[in-house]
C-alpha positions as CSV (number, residue, x, y, z in Angstrom):
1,X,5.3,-37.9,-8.7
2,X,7.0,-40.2,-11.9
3,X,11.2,-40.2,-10.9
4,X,13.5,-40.2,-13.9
5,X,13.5,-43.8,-13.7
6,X,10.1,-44.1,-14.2
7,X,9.7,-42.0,-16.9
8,X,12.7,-43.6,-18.5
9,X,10.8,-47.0,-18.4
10,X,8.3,-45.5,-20.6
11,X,10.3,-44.3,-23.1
12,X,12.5,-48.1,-23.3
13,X,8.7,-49.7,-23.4
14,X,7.8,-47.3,-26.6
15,X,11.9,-47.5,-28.3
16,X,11.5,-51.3,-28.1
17,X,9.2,-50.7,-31.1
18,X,10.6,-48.0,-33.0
19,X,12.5,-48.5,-35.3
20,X,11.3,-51.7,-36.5
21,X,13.0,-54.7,-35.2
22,X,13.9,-56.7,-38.3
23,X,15.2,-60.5,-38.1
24,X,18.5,-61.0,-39.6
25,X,19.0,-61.2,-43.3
26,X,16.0,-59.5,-44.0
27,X,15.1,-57.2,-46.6
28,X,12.2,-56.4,-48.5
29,X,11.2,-53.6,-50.9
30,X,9.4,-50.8,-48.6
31,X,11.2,-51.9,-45.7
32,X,14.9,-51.2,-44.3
33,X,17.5,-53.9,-44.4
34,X,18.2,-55.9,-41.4
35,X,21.3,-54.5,-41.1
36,X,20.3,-50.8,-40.8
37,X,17.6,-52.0,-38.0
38,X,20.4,-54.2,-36.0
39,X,23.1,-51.1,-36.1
40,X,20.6,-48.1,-35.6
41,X,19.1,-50.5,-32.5
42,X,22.5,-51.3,-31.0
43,X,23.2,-47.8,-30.4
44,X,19.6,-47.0,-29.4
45,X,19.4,-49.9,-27.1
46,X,22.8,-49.2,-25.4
47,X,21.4,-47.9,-22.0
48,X,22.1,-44.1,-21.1
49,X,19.5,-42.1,-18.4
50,X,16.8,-41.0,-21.2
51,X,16.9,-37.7,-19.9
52,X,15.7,-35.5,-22.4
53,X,13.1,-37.5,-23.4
54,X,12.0,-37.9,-20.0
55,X,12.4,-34.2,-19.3
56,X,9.5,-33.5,-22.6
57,X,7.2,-35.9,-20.6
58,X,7.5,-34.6,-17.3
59,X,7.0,-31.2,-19.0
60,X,3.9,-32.8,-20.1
61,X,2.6,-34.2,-16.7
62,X,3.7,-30.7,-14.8
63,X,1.6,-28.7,-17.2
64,X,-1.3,-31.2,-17.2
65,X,-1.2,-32.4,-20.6
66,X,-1.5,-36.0,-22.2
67,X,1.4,-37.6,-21.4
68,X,0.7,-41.0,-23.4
69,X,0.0,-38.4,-27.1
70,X,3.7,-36.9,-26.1
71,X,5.1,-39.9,-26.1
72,X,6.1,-40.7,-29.6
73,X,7.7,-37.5,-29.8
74,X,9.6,-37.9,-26.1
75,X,10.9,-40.6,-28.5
76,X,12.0,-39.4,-31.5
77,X,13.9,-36.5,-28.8
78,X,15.7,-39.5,-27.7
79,X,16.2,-41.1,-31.5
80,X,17.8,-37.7,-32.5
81,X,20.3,-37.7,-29.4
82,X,21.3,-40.8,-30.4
83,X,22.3,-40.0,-33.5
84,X,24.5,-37.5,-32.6
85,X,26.2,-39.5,-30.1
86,X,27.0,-42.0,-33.5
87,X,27.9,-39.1,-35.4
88,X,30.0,-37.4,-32.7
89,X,32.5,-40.7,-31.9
90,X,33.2,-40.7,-35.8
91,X,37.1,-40.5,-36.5
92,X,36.3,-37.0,-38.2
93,X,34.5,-36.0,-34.9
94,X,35.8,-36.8,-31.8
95,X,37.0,-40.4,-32.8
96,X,36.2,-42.3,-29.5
97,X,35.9,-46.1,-29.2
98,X,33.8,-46.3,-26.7
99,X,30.6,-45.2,-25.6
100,X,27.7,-45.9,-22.8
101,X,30.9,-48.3,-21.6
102,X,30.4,-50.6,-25.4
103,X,32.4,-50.2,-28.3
104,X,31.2,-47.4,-30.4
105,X,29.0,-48.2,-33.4
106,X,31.7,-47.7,-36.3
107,X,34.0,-49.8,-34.1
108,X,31.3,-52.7,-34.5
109,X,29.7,-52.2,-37.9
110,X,32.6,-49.9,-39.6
111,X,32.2,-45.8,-40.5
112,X,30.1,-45.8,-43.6
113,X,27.1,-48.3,-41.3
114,X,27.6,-45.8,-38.7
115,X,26.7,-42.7,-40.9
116,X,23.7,-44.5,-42.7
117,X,22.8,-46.2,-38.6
118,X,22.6,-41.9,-37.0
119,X,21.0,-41.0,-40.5
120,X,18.0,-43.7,-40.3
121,X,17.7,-42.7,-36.4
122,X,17.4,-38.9,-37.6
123,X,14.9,-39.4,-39.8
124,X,13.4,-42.1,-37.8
125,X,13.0,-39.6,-35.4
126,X,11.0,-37.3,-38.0
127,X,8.6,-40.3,-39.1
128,X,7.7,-41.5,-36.0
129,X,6.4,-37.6,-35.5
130,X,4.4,-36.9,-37.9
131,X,3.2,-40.7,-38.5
132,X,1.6,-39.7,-35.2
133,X,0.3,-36.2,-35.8
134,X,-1.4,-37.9,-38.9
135,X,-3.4,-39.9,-36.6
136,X,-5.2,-36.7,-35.4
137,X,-5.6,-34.4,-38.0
138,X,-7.2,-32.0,-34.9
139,X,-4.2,-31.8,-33.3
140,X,-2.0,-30.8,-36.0
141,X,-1.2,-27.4,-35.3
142,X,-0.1,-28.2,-31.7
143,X,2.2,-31.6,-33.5
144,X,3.1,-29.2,-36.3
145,X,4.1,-26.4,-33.4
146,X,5.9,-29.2,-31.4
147,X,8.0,-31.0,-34.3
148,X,9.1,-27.6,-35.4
149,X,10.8,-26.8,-31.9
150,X,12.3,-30.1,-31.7
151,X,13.8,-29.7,-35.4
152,X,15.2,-26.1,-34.5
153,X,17.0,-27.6,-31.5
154,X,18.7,-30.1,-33.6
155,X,19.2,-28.6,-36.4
156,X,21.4,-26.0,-38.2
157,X,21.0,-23.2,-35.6
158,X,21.5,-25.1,-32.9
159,X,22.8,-28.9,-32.0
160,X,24.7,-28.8,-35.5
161,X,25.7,-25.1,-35.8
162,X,27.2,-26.3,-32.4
163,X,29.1,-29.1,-33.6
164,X,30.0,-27.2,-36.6
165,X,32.1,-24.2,-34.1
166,X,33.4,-27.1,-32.2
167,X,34.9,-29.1,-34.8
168,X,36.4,-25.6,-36.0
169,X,38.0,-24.4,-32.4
170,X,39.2,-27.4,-32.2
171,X,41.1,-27.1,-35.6
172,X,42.1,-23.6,-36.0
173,X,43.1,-23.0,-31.9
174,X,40.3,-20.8,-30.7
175,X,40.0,-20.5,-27.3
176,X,37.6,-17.9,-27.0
177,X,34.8,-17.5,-24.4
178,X,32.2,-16.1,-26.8
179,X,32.8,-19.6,-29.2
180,X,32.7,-21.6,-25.8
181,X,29.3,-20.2,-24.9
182,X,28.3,-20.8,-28.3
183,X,29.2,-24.2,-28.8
184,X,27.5,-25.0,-25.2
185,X,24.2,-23.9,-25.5
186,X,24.0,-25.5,-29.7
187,X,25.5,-28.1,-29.0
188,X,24.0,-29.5,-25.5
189,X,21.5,-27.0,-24.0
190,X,19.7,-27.0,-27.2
191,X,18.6,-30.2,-26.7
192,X,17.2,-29.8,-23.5
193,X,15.6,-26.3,-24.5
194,X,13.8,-27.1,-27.4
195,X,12.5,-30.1,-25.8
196,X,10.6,-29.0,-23.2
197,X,9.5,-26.1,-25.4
198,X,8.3,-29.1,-27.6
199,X,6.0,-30.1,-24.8
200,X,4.9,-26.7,-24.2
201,X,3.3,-26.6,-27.2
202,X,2.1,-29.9,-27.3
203,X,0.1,-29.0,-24.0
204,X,-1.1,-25.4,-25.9
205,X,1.2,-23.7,-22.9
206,X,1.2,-19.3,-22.7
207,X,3.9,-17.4,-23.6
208,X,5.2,-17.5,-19.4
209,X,4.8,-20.8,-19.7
210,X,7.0,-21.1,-22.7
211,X,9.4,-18.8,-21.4
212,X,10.1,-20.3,-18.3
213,X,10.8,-23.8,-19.5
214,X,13.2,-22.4,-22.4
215,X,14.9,-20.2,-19.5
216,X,15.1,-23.7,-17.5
217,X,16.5,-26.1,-20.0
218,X,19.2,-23.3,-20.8
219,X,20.6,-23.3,-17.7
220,X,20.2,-26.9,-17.3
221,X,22.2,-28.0,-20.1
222,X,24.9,-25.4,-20.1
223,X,25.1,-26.8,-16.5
224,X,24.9,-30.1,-17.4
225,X,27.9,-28.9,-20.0
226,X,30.0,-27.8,-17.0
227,X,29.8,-30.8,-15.2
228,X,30.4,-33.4,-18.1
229,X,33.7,-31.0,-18.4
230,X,34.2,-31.0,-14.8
231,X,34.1,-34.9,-15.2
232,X,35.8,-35.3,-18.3
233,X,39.1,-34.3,-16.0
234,X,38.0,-35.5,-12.3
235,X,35.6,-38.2,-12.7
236,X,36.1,-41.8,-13.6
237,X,35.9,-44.2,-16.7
238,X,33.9,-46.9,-15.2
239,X,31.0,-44.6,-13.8
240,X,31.3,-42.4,-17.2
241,X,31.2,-45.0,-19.6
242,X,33.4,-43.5,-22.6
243,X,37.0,-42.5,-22.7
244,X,38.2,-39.4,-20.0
245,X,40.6,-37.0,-20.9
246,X,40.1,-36.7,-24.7
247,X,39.1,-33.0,-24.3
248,X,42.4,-31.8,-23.0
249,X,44.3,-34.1,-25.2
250,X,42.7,-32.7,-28.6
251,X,42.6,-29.1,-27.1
252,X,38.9,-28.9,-27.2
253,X,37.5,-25.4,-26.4
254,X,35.8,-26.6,-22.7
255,X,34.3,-24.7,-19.3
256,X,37.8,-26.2,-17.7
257,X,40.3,-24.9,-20.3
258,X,38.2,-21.7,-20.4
259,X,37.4,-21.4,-16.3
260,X,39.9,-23.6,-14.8
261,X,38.8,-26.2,-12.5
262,X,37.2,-23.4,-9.6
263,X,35.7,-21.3,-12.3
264,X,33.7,-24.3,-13.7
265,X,32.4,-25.2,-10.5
266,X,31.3,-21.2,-9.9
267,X,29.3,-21.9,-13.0
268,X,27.6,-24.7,-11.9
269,X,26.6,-22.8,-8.9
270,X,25.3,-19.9,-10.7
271,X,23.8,-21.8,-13.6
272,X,22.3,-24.4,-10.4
273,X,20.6,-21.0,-9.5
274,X,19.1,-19.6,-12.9
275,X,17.5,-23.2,-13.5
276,X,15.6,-23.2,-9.8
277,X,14.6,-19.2,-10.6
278,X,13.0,-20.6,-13.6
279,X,11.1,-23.0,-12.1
280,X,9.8,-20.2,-9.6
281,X,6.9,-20.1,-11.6
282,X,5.2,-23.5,-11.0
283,X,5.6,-24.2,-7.6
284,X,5.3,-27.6,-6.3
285,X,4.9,-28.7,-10.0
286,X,8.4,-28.0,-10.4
287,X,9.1,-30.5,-8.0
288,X,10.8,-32.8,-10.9
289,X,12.5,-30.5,-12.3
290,X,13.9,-28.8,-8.8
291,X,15.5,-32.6,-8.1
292,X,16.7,-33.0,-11.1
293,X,18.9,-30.0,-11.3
294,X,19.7,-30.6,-8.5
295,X,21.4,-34.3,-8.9
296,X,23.6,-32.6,-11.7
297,X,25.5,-30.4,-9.2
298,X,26.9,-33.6,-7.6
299,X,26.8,-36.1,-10.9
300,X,29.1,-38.7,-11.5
301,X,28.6,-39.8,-14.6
């Protein structure tokens, strides 16, 4: 069985290509500027655990599909979090100055490079998709089926309908539990559901199927949610690699400010539980999955 790591080594092999890598001072009609390539690859290249990416192709291997066809879009999955990380230390975000334990990209190549940088990586992302479903013209219904989940979890009704009810609780003082859960599954879990349902389709997967993986990475990233907020107030800057304590500073709308410290980690617990139920369905295949969940109760960064 691939770990994490491994699968993570496949994506890095694959990202060291896309985007383009272009030499400095470059430009040329029908390509992008150098500088676009160097600021879009600086935050790509920063490091980080490649989960979700790696979830999608572990999705792929557990439900016996063709993990090496995925792999472009395991890619673009990791090209669109990216982007949100650039777009989400912006001083009309979150304004932090450090991410992945660098400086943040509009510390090092100023706002305006930042938005274009997580703009090129989103549509990037959306290229490097369908450049490869136009290589199999047979296949297009399952790459069609697949791009469309991964643009529903990133888009309006989900990772930036998210970001859009966090921004405003922030802002206008609602601390409501409703808006919490909300923000939680658009903003995070919704990057870990539509993933795997992404691979799902790529591997022409049954409603159950479906079902069960969507049920999975809901409860994974919620949980993965809870812990981030658990860490946010217990954990420490070194292993986390951007600033701690923001949340309570701004008055973000977080599990902790919602649950208190004991109440978050009953979440965890219960959400630990929903994940493995999900998995019930594929036995040992779930193997992957079963460990990973299960590293998130006791994560430190």
């Amino acid at each position: 069985m691939k770990t994490l790591n491994d699968y993570a080594n496949i994506v890095n092999r694959r990202l060291a290509e896309i985007p383009a890598v272009i030499p400095e001072g470059c430009f040329e009609i029908g390509e992008m500027p150098w500088l676009l390539s160097r600021s879009m690859r600086y935050s790509l290249e920063a490091g980080g655990k490649r989960l979700r990416p790696s979830m999608l192709l572990a999705a792929v291997d557990m439900l016996n599909g063709d993990g090496e066809d995925a792999l472009d879009f395991a890619c673009a999955v990791e090209m669109i979090h990216t982007y949100s990380l650039i777009h989400d230390d912006l001083p009309g975000m979150d304004d932090d100055n450090l991410r992945r334990g660098r400086p943040t990209n509009h510390v090092v190549f100023g706002v305006g490079q930042a938005i274009l940088a997580g703009d090129g990586l989103l549509n990037a992302a959306f290229e490097t998709m369908l450049n490869h479903a136009c290589l199999r013209p047979e296949r297009s219904a399952r790459y069609l089926a697949a791009i469309r989940e991964i643009a529903r979890g990133a888009g309006v009704t989900g990772m930036i309908g998210g970001q859009v009810m966090d921004l405003h609780c922030e802002r206008s003082g609602i601390a409501d539990n409703r808006a919490l859960e909300y923000i939680q599954y658009g903003k995070t879990a919704c990057m870990f559901v539509y993933p795997l349902r992404a691979a799902a389709r790529l591997c022409d997967a049954g409603e159950a199927d479906l079902k069960a993986l969507s049920d999975y990475g809901r409860a994974f990233g919620l949980l993965f949610q809870a812990t981030d907020d658990l860490l946010d107030v217990t954990g420490a800057q070194a292993d986390m690699g951007k600033t701690l304590g923001k949340d309570a500073e701004s008055g973000k709308l977080t599990c902790v400010s919602a649950y208190g410290l004991r109440g978050t980690q009953e979440r965890v617990a219960r959400l630990h539980s929903e994940a493995l139920a999900a998995l019930e369905r594929f036995g040992t295949r779930g193997a992957f999955f079963r460990e990973l969940v299960d590293s998130m109760v006791s994560r430190t960064h």
